[in-house]
C-alpha positions as CSV (number, residue, x, y, z in Angstrom):
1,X,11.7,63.4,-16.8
2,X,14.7,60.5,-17.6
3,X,13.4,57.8,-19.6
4,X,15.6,54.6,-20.2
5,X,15.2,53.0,-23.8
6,X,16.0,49.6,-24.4
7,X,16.9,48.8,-27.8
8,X,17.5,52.3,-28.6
9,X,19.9,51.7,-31.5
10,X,17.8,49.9,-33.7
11,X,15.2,51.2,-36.4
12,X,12.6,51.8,-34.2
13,X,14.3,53.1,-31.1
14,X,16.4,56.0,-32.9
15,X,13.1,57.1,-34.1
16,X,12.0,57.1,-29.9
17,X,15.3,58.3,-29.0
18,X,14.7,61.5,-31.5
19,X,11.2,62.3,-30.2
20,X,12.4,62.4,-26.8
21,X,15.2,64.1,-27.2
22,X,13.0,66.7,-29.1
23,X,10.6,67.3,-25.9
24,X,11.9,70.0,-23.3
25,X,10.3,68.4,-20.4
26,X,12.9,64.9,-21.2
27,X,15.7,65.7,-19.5
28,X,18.0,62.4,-20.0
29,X,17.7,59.4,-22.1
30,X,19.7,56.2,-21.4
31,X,19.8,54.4,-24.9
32,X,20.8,50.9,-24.0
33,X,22.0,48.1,-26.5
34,X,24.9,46.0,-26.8
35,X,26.8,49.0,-29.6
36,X,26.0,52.1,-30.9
37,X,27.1,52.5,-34.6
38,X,23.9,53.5,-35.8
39,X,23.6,56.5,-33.2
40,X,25.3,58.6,-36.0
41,X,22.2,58.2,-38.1
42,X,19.9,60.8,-36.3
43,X,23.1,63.2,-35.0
44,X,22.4,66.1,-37.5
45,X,18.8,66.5,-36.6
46,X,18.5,64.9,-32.6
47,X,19.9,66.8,-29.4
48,X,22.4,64.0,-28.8
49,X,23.4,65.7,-25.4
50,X,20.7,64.2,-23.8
51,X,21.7,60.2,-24.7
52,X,23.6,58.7,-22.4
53,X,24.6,55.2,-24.0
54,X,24.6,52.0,-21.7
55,X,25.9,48.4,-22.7
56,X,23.4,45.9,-21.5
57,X,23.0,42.5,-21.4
58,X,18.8,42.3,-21.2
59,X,19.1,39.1,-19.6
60,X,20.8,40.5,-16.6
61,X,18.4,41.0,-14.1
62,X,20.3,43.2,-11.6
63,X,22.1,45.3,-14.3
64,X,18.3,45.8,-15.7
65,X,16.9,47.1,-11.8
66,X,20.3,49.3,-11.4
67,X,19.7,51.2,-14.6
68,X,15.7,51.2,-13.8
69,X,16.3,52.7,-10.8
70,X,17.5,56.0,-12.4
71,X,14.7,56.5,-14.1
72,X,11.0,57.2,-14.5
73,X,9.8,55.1,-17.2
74,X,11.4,52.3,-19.5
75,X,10.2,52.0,-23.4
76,X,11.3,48.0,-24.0
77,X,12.2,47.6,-28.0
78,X,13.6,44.3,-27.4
79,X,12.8,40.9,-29.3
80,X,9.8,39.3,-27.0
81,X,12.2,36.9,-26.5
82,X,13.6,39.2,-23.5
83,X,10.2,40.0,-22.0
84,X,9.9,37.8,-19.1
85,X,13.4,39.7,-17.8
86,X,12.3,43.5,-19.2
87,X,8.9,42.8,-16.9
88,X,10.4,40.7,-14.0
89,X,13.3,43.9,-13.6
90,X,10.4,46.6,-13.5
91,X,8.2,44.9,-10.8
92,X,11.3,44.4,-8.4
93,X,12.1,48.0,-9.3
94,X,8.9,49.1,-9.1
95,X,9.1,51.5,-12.8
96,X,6.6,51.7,-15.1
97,X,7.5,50.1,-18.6
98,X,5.6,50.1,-22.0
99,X,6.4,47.4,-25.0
100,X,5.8,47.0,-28.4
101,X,5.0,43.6,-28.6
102,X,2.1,40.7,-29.5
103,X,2.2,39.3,-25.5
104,X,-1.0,37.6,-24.6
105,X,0.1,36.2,-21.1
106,X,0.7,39.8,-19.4
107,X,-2.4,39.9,-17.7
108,X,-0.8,37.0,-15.5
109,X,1.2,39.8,-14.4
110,X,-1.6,42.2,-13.4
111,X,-1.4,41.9,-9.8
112,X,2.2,41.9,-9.0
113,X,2.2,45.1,-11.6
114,X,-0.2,46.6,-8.9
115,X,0.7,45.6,-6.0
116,X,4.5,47.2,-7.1
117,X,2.7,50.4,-8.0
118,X,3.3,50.4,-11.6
119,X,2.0,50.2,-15.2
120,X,2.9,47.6,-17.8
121,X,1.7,48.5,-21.1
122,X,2.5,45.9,-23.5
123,X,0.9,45.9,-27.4
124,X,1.8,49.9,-27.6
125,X,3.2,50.5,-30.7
126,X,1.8,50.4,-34.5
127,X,0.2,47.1,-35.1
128,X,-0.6,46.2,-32.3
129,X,-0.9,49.8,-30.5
130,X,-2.8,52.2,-32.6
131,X,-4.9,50.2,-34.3
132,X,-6.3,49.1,-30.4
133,X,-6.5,53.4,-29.3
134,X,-8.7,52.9,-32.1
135,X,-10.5,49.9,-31.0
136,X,-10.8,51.7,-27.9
137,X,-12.0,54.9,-29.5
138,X,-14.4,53.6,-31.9
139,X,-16.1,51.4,-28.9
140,X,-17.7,54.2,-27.3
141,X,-19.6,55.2,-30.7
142,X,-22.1,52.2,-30.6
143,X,-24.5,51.1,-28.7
144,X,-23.8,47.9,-30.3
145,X,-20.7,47.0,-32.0
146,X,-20.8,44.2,-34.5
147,X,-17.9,44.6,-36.9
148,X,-14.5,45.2,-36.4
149,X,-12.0,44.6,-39.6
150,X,-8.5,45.6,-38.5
151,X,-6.2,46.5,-41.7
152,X,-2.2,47.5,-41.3
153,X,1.2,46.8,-43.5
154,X,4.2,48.4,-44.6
155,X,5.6,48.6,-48.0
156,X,7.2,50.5,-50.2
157,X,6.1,53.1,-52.3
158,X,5.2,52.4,-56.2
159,X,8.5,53.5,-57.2
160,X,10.8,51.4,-54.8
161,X,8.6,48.2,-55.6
162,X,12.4,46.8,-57.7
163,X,12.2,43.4,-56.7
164,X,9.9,40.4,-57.6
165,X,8.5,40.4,-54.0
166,X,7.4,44.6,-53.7
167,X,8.9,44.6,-50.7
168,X,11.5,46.3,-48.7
169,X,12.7,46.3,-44.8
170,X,11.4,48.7,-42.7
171,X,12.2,46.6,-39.7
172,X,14.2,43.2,-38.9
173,X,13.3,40.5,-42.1
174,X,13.7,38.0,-39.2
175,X,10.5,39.4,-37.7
176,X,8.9,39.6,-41.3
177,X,10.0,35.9,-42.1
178,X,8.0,35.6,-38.6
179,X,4.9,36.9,-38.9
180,X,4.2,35.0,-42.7
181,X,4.2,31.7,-40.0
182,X,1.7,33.3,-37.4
183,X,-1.6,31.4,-36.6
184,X,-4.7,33.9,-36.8
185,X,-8.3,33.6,-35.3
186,X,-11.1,35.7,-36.8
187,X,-14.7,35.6,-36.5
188,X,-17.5,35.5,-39.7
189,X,-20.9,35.2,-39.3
190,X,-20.4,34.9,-35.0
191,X,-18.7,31.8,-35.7
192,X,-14.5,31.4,-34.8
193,X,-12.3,30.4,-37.5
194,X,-9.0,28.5,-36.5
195,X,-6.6,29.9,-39.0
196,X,-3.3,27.7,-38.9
197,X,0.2,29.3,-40.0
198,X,0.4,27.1,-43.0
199,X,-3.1,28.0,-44.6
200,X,-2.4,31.7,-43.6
201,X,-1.8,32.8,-47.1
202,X,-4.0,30.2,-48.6
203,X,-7.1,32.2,-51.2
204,X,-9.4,30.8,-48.9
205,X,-8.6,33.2,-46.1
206,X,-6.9,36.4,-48.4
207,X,-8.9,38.8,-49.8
208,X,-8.4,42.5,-51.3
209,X,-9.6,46.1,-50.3
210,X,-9.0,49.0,-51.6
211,X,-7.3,51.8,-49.5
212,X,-7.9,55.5,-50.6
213,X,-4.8,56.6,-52.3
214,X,-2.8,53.2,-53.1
215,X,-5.7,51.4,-55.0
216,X,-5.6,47.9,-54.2
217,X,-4.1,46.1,-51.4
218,X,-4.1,42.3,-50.6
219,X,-5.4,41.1,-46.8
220,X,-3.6,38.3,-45.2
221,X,-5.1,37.0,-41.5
222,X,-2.6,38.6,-38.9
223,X,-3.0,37.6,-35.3
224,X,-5.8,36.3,-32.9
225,X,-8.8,39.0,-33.3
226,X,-10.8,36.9,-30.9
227,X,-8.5,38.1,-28.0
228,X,-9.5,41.4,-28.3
229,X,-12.9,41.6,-29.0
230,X,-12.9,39.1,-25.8
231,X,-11.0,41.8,-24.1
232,X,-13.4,44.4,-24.8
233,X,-16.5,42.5,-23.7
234,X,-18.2,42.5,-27.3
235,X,-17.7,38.0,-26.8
236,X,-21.5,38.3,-27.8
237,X,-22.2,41.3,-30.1
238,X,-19.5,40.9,-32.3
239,X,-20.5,39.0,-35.6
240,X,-17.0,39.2,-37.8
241,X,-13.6,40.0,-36.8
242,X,-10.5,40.0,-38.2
243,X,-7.0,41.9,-38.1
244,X,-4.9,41.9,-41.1
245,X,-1.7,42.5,-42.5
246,X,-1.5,44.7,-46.2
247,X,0.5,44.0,-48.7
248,X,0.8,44.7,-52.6
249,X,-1.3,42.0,-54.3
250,X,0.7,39.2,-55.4
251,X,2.7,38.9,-51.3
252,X,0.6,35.4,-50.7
253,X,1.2,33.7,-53.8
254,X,4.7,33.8,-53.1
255,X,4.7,32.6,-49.6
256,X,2.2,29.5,-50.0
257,X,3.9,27.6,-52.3
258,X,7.5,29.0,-50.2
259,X,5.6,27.3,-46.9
260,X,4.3,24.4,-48.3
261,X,8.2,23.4,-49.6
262,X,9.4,24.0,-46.0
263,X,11.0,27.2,-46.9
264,X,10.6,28.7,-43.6
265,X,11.3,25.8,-41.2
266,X,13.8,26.0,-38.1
267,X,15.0,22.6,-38.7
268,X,19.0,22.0,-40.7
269,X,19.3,21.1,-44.2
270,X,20.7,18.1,-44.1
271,X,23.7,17.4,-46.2
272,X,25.2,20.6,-45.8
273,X,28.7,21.1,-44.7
274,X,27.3,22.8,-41.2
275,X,23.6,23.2,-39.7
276,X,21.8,25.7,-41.4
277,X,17.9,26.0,-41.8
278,X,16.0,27.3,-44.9
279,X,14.6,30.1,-42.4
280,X,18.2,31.3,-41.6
281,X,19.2,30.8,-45.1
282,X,16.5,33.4,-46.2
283,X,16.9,35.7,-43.4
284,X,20.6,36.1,-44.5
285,X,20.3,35.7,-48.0
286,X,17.1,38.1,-49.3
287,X,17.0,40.4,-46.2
288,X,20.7,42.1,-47.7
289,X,18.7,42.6,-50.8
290,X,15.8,44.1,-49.5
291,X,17.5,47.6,-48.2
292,X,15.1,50.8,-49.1
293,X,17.6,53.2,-50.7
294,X,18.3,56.5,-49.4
295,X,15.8,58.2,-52.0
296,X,12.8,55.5,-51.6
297,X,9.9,55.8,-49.3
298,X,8.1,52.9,-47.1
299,X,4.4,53.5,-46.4
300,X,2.5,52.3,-43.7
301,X,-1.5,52.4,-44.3
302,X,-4.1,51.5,-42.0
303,X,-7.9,51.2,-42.1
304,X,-9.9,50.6,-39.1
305,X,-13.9,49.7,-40.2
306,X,-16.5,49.6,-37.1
307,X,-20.0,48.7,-37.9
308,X,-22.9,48.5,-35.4
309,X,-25.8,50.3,-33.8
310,X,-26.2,53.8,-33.1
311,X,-29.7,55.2,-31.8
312,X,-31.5,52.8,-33.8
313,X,-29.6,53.1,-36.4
314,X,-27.1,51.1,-38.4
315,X,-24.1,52.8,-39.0
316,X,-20.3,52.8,-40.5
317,X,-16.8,54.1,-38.4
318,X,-13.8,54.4,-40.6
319,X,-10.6,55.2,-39.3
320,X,-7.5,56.0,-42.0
321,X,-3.8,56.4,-41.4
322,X,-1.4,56.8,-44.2
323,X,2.4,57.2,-43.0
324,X,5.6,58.5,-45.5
325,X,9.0,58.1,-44.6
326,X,10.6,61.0,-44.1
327,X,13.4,61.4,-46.8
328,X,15.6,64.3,-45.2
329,X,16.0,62.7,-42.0
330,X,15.6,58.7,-43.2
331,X,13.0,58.1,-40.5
332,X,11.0,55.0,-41.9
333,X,7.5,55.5,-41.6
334,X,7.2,52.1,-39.9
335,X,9.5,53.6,-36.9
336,X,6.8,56.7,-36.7
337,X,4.3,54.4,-36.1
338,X,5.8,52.2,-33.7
339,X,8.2,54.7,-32.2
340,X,6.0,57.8,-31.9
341,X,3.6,56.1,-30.0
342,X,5.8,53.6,-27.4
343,X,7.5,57.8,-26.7
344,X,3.9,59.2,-26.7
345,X,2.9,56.7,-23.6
346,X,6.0,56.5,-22.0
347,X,5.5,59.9,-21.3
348,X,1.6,59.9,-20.6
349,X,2.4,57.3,-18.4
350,X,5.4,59.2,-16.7
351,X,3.3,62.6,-16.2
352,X,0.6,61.0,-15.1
353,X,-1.9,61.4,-17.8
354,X,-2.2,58.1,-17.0
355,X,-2.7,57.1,-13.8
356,X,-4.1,53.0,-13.8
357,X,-1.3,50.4,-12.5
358,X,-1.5,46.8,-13.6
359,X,-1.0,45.5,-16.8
360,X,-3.0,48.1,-19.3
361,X,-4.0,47.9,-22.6
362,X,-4.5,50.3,-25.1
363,X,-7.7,49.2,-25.8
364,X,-8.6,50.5,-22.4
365,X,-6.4,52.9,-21.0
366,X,-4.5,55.5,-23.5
367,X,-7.0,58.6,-23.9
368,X,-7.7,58.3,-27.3
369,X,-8.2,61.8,-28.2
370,X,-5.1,63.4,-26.6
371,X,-3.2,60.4,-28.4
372,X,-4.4,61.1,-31.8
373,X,-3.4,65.1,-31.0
374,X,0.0,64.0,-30.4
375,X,0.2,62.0,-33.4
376,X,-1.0,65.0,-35.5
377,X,1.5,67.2,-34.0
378,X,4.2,64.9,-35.8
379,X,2.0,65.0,-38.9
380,X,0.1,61.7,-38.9
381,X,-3.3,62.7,-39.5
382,X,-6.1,59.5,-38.6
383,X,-8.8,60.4,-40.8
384,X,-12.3,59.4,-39.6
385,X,-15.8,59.1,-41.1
386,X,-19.5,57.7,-40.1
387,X,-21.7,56.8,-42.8
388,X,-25.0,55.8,-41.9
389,X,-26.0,52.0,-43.3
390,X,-29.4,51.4,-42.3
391,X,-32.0,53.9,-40.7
């Protein structure tokens, strides 16, 4: 099996490029980026003779289909910025390729996908990847399914909570600076709630839970949870919904007032000596200070409740996921999440475990069961428990 990676030096894609090179039945990996500094970082624990390194420019089309070519599947860990050139390469190739990112216009994609013979996996990472196996999972447990709250985050441990913010990098601060502008749908009481970015971390729409093991654990809206449950067919069982993004209590308080001051707009200061923005001015200036040390550990928790009708019966699916970075190799446990599973499916999709073509989704097509059995083999454990609401 060959397996092309693109993006392979950065956080998440050492962490691929290790599981890969860790599986017998890989037998090459191009790793392609524009350098490779950071290759040295997984040397004294990866088999670094199967890593052939490749300079790439992802906006060159031909260069993309010449390296596809060689191979059987491509994991993309681009910025989405590149998608419309990581997709447009695999179709004219005719390779199979599985992303990481948010994209809601893939399915436009669906039929060129099949009629080139391949699979396009988008969403396949952490958040959004496992969480929607899960989805997918939990689905065929109901009759009826009525509830789906989606909970995920990364943060540091107690211990490495040193700044005023309680939070650390476990993958780029330009995509965290993102995500705190990111317009959310959710559903209460079988009623849609428009959620704009600038009321995102308002108290109206942030609450608390409590997640076993870290105690308490602020909520803030994440992403269109409509599109899903749309996705899944549940349009007209489904009476809340919402997927949200963990912190430690205190992250929204922060940002609201930050937001509301124009902290995080794309347009120049004016009356500086050369154009920069406040959103550039904090990517450069906090993300420095935000470095995990060597010693500290980032966690990622997730919590997955399904609620809904069983035989005639009211019940309660919980799904659990607590990821530690792993201190003698440095692996963030952000990277596990995200890179474990795009290497997982890559290779499910390259052996033929699965077999659809088209654009797939999670939700639908990774078998849940052998997923969560690959996880646990690299010691994330998804814990799971039905509790039964209503007789």
């Amino acid at each position: 099996m060959k397996i092309l990676v693109l993006g392979g030096c950065g956080i998440q894609g050492r962490t691929v490029l290790h599981d890969l090179a860790s599986d017998k039945a890989v037998a090459e990996i191009l790793c392609a980026d524009i350098r490779f500094d950071d290759l040295s970082k997984i040397k004294d624990f990866t088999d670094m003779s199967k890593i052939q390194t490749i300079v790439m420019d992802a906006q060159d089309k031909e260069a993309l289909i010449h390296h596809y070519q060689k191979v059987d599947v491509v994991i993309d860990l681009l910025p989405r910025d590149f998608k419309q050139f990581v997709n447009q390469a695999a179709l004219e190739a005719k390779v199979s390729v599985v992303n990481t990112n948010y994209d809601y216009t893939a399915g436009k994609l669906d039929q060129q996908a099949k009629a080139a013979g391949i699979a396009v996996m988008p969403e396949c990472g952490l958040d959004p990847g496992i969480d929607l196996i899960l989805y997918g999972h939990a689905k065929k447990k109901f009759d009826e399914l009525q509830v789906i709250q989606s909970y995920c985050g990364g943060f540091p441990e107690k211990k490495a909570c040193t700044n005023p913010l309680n939070y650390k990098l476990s993958w780029i601060w330009k995509g965290v600076l993102s995500s705190t502008l990111r317009e959310s749908r959710i559903i209460k009481d079988k009623k849609i709630i428009e959620i704009p970015a600038m009321n995102q971390h308002d108290d109206t729409f942030v609450h608390t839970i409590d997640f076993p093991g870290l105690g308490e654990l602020e909520a803030i809206p994440n992403g269109d949870s409509v599109y899903f449950t749309n996705l899944m067919g549940l349009s007209d069982t489904i009476v809340q919904t919402g997927r949200y993004a963990l912190r430690w209590p205190g992250w929204s308080a922060f940002w609201r007032p930050m937001k509301q001051l124009g902290f995080l707009s794309d347009d120049p200061v004016a009356g500086l000596a050369c154009a920069v923005t406040p959103m550039e001015f904090l990517d450069k200036f906090l993300g420095p200070q935000l470095a995990y040390k060597d010693d500290e550990k980032d966690l990622t928790a997730m919590i997955n409740i399904f609620e809904g009708i069983k035989d005639k019966k009211k019940i309660r699916f919980t799904s659990t996921m607590l990821i530690e970075r792993d201190l003698d190799t440095g692996i963030m446990a952000m990277s596990k999440g995200v890179g474990y599973t795009a290497a997982i499916v890559a290779r499910m999709i390259a052996r033929g475990d699965i077999t659809e073509k088209g654009v797939l989704s999670p939700l639908k097509h990774i078998p849940a069961e052998k997923f969560m059995n690959e996880l646990k083999k690299r010691g994330i454990q998804i814990k799971e428990e039905t509790i039964v609401l209503e007789e």
